[in-house]
C-alpha positions in Angstrom: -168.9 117.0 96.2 -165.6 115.3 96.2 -166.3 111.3 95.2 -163.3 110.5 98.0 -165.2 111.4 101.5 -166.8 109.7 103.0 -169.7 110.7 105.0 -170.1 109.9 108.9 -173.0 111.5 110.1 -176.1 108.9 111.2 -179.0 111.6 110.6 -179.0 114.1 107.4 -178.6 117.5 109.1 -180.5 120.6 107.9 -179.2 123.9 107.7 -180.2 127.1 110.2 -178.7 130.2 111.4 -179.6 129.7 115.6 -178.0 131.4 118.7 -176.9 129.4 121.2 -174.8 129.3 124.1 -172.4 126.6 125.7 -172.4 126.3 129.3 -169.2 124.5 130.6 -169.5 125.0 134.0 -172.2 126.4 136.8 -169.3 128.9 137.7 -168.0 130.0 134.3 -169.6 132.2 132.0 -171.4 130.9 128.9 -169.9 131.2 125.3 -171.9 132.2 122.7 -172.5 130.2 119.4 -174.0 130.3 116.1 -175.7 126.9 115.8 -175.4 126.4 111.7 -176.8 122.9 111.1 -178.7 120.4 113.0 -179.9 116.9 113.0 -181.5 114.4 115.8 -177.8 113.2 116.6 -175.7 116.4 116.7 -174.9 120.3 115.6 -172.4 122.2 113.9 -171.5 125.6 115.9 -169.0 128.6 115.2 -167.9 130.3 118.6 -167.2 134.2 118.5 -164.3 134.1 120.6 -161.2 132.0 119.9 -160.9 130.3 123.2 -160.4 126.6 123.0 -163.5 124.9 124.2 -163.5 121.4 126.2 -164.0 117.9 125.0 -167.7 118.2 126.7 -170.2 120.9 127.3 -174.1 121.7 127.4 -175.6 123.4 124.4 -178.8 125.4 124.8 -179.9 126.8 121.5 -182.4 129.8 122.0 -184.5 129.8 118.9 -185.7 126.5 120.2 -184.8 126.6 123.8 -183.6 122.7 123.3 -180.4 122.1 126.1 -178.3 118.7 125.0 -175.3 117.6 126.4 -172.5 117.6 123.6 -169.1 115.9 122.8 -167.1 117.9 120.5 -166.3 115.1 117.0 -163.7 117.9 115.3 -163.0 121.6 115.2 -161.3 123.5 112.5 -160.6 126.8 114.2 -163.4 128.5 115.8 -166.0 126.2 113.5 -166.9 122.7 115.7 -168.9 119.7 114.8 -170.7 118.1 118.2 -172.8 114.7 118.5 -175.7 114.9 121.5 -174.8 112.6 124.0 -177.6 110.5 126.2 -178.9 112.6 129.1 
């Protein structure tokens, strides 16, 4: 690990390999994620398309059936870093 970053994050996160899907609106059609890493305060996610996704959004990941409401911290392509926001 490179001694110059600096690390943000509030909670340590922990590494899985979860489905998920991000629900955007009641009228559109989900997109589905891989949910790589989680912690109590957020999730990393790859989408499988590369259509830009919205500032905000609703994550349901299905291994766990957990739905939080998100806010998108930084992307890097299709890869995405999200905090949970209060319900």
């Amino acid at each position: 690990m490179q001694s110059g970053l600096k690390e943000r994050r509030l909670a340590a996160r922990r590494r899985v390999f979860y489905g998920g899907e991000i629900f955007i609106d009641s009228e559109l059609p989900s997109v589905d994620c891989h949910v790589k890493n989680v912690s109590s305060g957020g999730a990393g996610i790859v989408i499988q398309s590369g259509e830009p996704l919205p500032s905000q959004f609703d994550l349901v990941i299905r291994k766990t059936d957990e739905r939080r409401h998100a806010v998108v911290k930084w992307n890097c392509g299709r890869q995405f870093g999200i905090a949970y926001r209060p319900d």
